[in-house]
C-alpha positions as a Markdown table, in Angstrom:
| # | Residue | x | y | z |
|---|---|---|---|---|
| 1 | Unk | 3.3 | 2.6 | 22.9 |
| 2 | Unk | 2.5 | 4.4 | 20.1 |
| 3 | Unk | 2.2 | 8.1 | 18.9 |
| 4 | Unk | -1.6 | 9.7 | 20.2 |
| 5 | Unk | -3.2 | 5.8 | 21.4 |
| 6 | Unk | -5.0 | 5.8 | 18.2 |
| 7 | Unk | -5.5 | 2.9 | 15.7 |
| 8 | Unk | -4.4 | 5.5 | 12.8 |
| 9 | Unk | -1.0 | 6.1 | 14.8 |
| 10 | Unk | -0.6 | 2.0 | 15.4 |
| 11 | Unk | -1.3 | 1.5 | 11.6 |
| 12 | Unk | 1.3 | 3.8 | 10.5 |
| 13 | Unk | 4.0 | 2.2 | 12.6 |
| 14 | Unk | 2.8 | -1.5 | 11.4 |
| 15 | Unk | 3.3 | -0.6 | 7.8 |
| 16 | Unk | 6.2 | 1.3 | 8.5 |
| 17 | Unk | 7.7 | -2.1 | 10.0 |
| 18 | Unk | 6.4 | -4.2 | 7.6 |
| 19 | Unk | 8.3 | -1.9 | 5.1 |
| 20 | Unk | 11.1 | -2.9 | 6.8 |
| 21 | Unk | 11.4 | -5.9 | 8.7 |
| 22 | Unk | 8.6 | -8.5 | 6.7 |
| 23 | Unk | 8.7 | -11.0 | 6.8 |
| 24 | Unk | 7.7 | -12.0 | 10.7 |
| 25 | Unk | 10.8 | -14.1 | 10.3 |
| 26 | Unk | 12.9 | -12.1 | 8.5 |
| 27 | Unk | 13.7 | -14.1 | 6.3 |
| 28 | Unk | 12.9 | -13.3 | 2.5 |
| 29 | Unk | 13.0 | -15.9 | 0.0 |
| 30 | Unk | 16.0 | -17.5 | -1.2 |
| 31 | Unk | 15.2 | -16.3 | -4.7 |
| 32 | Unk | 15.4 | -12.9 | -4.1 |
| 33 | Unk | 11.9 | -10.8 | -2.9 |
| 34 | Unk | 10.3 | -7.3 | -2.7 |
| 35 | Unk | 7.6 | -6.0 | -0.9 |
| 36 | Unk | 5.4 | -3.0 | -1.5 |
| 37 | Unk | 3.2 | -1.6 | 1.5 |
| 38 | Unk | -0.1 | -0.3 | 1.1 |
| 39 | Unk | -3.1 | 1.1 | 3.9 |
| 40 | Unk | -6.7 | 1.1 | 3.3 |
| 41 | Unk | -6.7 | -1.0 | 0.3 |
| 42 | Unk | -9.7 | -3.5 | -0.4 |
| 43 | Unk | -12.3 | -3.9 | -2.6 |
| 44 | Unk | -15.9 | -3.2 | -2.6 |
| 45 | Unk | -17.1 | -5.2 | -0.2 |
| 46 | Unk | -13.8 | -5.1 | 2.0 |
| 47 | Unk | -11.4 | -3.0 | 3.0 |
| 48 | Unk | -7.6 | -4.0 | 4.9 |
| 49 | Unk | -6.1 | -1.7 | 6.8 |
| 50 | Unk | -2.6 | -2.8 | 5.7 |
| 51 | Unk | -1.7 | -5.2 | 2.5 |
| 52 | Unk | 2.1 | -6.2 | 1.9 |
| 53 | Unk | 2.5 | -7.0 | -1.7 |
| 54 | Unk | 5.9 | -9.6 | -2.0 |
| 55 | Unk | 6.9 | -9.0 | -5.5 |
| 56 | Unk | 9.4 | -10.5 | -7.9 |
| 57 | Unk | 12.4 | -7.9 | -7.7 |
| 58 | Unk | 13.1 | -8.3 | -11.9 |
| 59 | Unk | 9.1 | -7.7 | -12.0 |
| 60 | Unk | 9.1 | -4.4 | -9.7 |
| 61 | Unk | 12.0 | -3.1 | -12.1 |
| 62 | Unk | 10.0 | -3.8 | -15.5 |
| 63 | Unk | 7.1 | -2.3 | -13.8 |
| 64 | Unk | 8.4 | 0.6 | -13.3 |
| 65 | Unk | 8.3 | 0.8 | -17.2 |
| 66 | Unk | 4.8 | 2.4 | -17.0 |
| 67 | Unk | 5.5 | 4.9 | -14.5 |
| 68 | Unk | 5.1 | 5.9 | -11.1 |
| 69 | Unk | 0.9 | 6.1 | -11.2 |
| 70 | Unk | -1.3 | 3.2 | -10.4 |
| 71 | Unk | -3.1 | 1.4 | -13.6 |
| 72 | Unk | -6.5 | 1.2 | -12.9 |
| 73 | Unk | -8.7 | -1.5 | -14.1 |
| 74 | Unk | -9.1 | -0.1 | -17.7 |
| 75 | Unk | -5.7 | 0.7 | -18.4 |
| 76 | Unk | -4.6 | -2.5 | -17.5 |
| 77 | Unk | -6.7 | -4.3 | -19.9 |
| 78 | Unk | -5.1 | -1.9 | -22.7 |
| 79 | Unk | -1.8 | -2.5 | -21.4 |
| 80 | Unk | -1.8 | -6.1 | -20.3 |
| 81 | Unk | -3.2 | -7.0 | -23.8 |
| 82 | Unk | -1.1 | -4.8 | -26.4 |
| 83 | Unk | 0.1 | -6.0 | -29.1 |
| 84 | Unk | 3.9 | -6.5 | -30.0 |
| 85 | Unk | 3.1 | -5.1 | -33.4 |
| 86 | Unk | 0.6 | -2.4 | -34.5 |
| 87 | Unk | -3.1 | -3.5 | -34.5 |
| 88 | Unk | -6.2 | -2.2 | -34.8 |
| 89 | Unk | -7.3 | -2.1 | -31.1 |
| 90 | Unk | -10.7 | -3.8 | -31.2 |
| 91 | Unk | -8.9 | -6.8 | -33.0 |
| 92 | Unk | -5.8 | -6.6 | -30.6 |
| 93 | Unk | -7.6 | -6.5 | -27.4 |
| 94 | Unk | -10.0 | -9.0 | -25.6 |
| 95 | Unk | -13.9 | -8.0 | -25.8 |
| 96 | Unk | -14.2 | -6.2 | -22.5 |
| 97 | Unk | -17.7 | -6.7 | -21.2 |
| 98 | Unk | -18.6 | -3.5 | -21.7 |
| 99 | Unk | -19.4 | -1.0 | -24.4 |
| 100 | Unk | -15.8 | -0.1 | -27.1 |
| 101 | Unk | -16.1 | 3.7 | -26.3 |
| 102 | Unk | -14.8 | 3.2 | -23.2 |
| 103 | Unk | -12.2 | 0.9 | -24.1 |
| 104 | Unk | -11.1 | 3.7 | -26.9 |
| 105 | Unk | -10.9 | 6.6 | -24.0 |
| 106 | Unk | -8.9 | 4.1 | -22.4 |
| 107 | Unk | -6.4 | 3.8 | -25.1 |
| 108 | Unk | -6.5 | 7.5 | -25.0 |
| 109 | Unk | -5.7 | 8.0 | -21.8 |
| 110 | Unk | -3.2 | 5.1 | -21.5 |
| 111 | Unk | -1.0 | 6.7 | -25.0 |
| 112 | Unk | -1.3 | 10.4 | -22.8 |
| 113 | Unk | 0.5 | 8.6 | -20.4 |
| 114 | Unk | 3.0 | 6.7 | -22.6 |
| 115 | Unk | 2.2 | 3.3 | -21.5 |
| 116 | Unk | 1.0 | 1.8 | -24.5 |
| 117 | Unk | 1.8 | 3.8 | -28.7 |
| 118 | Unk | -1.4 | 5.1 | -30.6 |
| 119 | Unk | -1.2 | 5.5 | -34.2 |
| 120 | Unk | -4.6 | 6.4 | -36.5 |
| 121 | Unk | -4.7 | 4.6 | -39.7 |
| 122 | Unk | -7.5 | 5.9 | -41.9 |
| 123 | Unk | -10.5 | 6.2 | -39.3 |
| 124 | Unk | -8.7 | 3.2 | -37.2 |
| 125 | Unk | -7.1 | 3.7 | -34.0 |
| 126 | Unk | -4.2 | 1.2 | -33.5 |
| 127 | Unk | -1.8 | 0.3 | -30.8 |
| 128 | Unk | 1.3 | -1.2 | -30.0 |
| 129 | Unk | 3.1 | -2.2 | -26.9 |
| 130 | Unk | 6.0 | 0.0 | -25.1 |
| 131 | Unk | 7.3 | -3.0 | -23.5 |
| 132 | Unk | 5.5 | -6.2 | -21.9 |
| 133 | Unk | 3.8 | -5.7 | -18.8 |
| 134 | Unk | 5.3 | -8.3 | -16.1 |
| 135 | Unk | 4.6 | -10.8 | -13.6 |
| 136 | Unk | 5.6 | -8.7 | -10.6 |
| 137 | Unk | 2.9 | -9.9 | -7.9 |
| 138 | Unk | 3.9 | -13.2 | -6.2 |
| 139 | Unk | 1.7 | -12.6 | -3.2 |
| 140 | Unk | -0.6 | -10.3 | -1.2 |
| 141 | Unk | -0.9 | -10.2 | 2.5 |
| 142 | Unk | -3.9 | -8.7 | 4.4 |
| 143 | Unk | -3.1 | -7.4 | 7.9 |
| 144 | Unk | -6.1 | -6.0 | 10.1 |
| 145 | Unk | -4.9 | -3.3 | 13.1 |
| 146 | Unk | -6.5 | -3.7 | 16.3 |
| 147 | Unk | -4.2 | -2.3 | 19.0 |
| 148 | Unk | -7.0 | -3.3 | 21.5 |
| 149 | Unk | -8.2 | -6.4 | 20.2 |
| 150 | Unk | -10.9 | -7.0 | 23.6 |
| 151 | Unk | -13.4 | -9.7 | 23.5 |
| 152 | Unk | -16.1 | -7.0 | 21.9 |
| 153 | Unk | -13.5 | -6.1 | 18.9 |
| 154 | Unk | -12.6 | -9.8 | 18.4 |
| 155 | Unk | -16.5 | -11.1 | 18.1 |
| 156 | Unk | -16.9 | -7.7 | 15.5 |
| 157 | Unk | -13.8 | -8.6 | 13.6 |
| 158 | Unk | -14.1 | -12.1 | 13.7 |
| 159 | Unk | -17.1 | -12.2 | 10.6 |
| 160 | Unk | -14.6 | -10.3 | 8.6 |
| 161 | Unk | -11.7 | -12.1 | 8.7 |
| 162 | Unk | -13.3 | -15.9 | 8.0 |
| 163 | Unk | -14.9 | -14.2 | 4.8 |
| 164 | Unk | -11.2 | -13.0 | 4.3 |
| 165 | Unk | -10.1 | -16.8 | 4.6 |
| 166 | Unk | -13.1 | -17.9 | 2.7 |
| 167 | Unk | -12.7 | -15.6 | -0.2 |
| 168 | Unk | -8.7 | -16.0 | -0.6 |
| 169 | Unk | -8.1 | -12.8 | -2.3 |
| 170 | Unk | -4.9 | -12.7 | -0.2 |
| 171 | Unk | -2.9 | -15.7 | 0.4 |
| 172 | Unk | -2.4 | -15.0 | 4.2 |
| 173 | Unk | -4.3 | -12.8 | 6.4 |
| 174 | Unk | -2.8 | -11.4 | 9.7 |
| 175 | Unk | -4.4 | -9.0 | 12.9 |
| 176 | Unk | -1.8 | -7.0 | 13.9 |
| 177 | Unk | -2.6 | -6.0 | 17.8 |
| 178 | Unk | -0.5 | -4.5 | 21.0 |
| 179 | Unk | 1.4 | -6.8 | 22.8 |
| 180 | Unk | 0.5 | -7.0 | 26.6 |
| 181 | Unk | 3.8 | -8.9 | 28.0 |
| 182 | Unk | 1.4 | -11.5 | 29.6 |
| 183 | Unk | 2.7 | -15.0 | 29.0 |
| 184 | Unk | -0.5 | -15.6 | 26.9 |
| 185 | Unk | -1.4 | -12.8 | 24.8 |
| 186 | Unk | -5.2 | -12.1 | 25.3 |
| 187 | Unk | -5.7 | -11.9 | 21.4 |
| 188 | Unk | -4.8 | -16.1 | 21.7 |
| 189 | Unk | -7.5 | -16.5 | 23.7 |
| 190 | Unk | -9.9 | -14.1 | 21.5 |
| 191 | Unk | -12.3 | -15.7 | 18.6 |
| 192 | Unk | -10.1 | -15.1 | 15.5 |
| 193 | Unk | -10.4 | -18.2 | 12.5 |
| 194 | Unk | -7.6 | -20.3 | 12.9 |
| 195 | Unk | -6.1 | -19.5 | 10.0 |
| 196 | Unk | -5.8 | -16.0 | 10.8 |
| 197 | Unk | -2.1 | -15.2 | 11.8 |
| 198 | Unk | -1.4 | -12.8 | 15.0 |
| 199 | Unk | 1.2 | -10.7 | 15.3 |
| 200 | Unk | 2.1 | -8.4 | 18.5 |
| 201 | Unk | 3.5 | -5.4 | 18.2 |
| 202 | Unk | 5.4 | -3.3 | 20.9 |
| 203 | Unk | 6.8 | -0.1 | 19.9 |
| 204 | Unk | 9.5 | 2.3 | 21.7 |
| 205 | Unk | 10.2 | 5.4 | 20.1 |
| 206 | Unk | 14.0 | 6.2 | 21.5 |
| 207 | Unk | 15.0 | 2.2 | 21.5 |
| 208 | Unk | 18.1 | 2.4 | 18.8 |
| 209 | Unk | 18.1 | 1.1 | 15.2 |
| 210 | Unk | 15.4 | -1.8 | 14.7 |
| 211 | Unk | 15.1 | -2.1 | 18.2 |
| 212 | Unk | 12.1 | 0.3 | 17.9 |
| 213 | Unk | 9.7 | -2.2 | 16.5 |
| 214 | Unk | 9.5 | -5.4 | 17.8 |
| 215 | Unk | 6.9 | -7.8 | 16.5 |
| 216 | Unk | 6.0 | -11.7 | 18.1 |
| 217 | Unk | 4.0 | -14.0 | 16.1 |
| 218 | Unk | 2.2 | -15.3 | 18.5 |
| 219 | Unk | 0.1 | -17.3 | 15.6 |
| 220 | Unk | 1.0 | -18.3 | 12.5 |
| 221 | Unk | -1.2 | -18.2 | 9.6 |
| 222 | Unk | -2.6 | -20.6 | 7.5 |
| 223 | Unk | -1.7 | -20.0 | 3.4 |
| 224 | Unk | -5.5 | -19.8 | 2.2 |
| 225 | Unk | -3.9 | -19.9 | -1.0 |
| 226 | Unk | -7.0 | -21.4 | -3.0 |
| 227 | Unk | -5.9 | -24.9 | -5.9 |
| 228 | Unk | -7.3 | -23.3 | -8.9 |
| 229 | Unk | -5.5 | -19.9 | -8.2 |
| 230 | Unk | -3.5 | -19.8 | -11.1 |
| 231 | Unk | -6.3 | -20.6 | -13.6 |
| 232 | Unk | -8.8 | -17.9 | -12.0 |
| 233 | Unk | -8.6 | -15.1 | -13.7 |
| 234 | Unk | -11.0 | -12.8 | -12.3 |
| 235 | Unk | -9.0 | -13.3 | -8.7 |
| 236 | Unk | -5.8 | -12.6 | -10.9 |
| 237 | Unk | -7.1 | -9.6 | -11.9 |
| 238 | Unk | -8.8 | -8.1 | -8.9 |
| 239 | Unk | -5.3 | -9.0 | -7.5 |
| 240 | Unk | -3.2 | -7.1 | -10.1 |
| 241 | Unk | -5.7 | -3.8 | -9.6 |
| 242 | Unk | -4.8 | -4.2 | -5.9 |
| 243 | Unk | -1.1 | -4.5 | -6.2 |
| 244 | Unk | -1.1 | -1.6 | -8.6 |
| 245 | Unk | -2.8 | 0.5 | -6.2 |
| 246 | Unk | -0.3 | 0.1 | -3.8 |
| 247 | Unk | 1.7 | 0.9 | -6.2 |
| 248 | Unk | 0.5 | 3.9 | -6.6 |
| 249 | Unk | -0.1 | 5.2 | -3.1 |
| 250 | Unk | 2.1 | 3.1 | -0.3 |
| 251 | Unk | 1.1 | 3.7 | 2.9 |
| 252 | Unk | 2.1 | 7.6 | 3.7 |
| 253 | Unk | -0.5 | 8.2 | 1.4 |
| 254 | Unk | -2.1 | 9.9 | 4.2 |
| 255 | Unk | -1.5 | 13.5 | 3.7 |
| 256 | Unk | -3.6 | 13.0 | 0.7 |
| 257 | Unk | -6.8 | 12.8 | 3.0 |
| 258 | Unk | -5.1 | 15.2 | 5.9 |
| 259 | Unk | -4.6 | 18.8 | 5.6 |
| 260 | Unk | -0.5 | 19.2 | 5.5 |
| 261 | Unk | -1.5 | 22.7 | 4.2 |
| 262 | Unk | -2.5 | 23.7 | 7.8 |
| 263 | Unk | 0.4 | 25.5 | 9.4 |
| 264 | Unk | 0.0 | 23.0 | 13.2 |
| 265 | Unk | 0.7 | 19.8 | 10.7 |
| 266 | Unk | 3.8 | 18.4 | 11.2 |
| 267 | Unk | 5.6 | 15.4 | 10.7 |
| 268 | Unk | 7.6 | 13.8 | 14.0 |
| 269 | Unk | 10.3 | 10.8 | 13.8 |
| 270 | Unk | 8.8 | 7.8 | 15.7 |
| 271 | Unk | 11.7 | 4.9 | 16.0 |
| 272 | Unk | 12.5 | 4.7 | 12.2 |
| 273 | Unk | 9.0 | 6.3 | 11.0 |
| 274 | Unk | 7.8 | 9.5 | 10.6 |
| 275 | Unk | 4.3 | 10.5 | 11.7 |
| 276 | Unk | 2.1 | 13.4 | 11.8 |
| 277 | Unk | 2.1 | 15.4 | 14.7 |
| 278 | Unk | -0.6 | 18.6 | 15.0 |
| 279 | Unk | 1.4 | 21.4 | 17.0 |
| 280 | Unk | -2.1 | 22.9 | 18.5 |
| 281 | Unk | -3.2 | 19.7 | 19.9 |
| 282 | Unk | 0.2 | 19.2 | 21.3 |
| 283 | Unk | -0.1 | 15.2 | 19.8 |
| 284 | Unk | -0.8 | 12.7 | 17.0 |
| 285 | Unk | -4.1 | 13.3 | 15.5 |
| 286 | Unk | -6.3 | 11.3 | 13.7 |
| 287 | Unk | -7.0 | 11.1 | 10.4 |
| 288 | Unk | -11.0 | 12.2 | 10.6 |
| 289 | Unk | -9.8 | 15.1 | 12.9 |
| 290 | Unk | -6.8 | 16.5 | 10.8 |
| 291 | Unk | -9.3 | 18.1 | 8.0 |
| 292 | Unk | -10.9 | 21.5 | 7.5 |
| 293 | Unk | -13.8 | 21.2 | 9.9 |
| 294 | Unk | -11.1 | 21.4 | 12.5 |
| 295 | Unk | -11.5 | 23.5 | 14.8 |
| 296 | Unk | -7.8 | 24.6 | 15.1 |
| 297 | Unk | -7.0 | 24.0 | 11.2 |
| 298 | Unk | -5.3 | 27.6 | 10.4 |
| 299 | Unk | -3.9 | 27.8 | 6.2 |
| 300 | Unk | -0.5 | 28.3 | 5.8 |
| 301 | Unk | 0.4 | 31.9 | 5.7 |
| 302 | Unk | 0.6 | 33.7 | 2.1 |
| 303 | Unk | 4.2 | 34.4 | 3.1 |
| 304 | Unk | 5.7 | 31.0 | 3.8 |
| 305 | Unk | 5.1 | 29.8 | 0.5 |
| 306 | Unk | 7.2 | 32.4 | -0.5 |
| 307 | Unk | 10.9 | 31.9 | 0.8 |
| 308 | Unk | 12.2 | 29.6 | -1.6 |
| 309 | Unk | 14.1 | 26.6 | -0.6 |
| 310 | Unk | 13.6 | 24.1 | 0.6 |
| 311 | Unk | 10.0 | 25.3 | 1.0 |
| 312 | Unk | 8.9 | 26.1 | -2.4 |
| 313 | Unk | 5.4 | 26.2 | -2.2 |
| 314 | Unk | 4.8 | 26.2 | 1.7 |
| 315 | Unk | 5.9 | 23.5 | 4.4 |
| 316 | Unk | 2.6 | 21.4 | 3.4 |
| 317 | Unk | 4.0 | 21.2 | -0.4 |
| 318 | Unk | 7.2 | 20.3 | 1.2 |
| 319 | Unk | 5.7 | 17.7 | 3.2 |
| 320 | Unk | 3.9 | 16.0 | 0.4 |
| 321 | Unk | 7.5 | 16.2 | -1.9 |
| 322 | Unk | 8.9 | 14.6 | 1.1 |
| 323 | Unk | 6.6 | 11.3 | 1.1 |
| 324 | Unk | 6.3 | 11.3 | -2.0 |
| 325 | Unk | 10.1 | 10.8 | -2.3 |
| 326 | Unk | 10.2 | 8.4 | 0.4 |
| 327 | Unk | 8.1 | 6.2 | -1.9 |
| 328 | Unk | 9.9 | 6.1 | -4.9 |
| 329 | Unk | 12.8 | 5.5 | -3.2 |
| 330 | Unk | 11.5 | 2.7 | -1.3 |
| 331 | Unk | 10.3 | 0.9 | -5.0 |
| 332 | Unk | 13.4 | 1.6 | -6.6 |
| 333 | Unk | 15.3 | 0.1 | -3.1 |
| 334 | Unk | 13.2 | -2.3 | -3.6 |
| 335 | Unk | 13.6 | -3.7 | -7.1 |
| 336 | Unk | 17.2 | -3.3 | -6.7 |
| 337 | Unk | 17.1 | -5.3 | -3.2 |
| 338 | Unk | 17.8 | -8.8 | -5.4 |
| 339 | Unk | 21.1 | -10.5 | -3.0 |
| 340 | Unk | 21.9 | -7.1 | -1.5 |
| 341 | Unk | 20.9 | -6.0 | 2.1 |
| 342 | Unk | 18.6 | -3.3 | 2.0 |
| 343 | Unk | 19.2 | -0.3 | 2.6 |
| 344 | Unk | 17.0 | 2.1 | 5.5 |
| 345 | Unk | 14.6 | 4.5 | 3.8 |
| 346 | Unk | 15.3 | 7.3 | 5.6 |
């Protein structure tokens, strides 16, 4: 199964595959390919619970130019559009929509972080380039969890995924569900769009190298890829902000919205992934539990933060450096992966 029954626990171990095994196939491109993976990622009007971002390897690398932090939508139309040689801003960069003071306190914030070079020339602010920002996003894949996926959780799902198809912000959309060992998989048999991959998932904990994960695609998707992609630049765009999110976060993100600081969080190997595991309820918890209206959420004692290594800061600092590592690695791993095998993120 998977740890504590829970969609959250299911997630964790889909983008922890995906990580390591996508594509379904397993086959990347002949080219050479990279994939990023991301969890609650979306938009404003809709949110996916996982998104695999296949990159170009040289891309990822040259990315990695601007640092380990996300560019949000302002930075990127700073760093996207600066100049190779000094300019004053407002005549190097494209009118934004919006009013030039915020476009300045971008510039601002993008020089603090060394992404783009500020100079002042008289009262004019100009820029200039560190390096060009790259075409590192070849595709984005939206994969929807339902470990359950009944008749009542298909008709609710089914609304969002054909405005997923219809919308083509990602060029394949998947619904990741439990496989059932029946001969036909229920989720066949369920009301998901056509175009809508499937993929089912069992999972086994003590099963020996990739043997933990094993995923069927009992479906395969349609590429809702739309003509005119290449010359729509808003979809570009929302894209890119997208792909730098994941960036930015991955997938263990989650101990940004838990409490690792509470001295019952832990983290527990599952197959090839590590989840988190609360020692008071004996099991994987949630997400919405593990917070400070918990019942049994107890801070770290004063005195653990205290003993020096590999502490330094308390387990739950620990925790974070730990995940935090795991996803640089995985990028650099990545972006290096170009005719090599790749190697396991431990």
């Amino acid at each position: 199964m998977y740890p504590g029954d829970a969609e959250f626990g299911f997630e964790l171990l889909v983008c922890r595959w995906a990580e390591e095994a996508w594509p379904p196939d397993g086959e990347r491109s002949e080219d050479g390919s990279a994939v990023l993976v991301a969890r609650q990622l979306g938009t404003k009007r809709r949110r996916w619970d996982t998104v695999v971002v296949e990159c170009d390897p040289a891309g990822l690398t040259a990315r990695a130019r601007f640092g380990d932090r996300e560019l949000d939508s302002d930075l990127l139309h700073v760093v996207r559009n600066a100049p190779a040689e000094w300019a004053w801003y407002r005549d190097a960069l494209p009118h934004p929509g919006y009013p030039w003071r915020y476009v300045r306190a971008a510039v601002h914030r993008a020089a603090g972080r060394g992404v783009v070079e500020k100079r002042r020339r008289g009262n004019r602010i100009e820029i200039r380039r560190v390096a060009p920002y790259p075409d590192w996003v070849r595709r984005i894949v939206a994969i929807e969890n339902k470990p359950d996926l009944d008749a009542s959780a298909a008709r609710a799902l089914s609304d969002q995924l054909t405005r997923d198809v219809e919308d083509a912000l990602a060029d394949e959309v998947w619904v990741a569900t439990h496989a059932t060992g029946n001969r036909v998989e229920p989720a066949l048999l369920e009301d998901v769009p056509v175009e809508v991959g499937i993929l089912a998932f069992a999972f086994d904990a003590d099963a020996p190298g990739e043997g933990w994960a094993d995923a069927a695609v009992e479906w395969h998707p349609s590429d809702v890829t739309p003509p005119d992609a290449e010359s729509d630049e808003e979809r570009r765009t929302t894209r890119l902000e997208l792909a730098e999110r994941a960036y930015g976060s991955g997938w263990r993100s989650y101990h940004d919205t838990m409490r690792p600081d509470c001295r019952h969080f832990e983290l527990r190997r599952f197959g090839r992934a590590l989840v988190p595991h609360c020692a008071a309820k004996e099991r994987s918890q949630t997400a919405a539990e593990c917070a400070g209206s918990c019942p049994e959420f107890e801070p770290e004692p004063p005195v653990w933060r205290t003993r020096g290594w590999p502490i330094e800061g308390g387990p739950g600092k620990g925790i974070k450096r730990l995940l935090g590592d795991r996803r640089t690695r995985v990028r650099e791993c990545e972006a290096a992966a170009e005719g090599k095998e790749r190697p396991f993120s431990r």
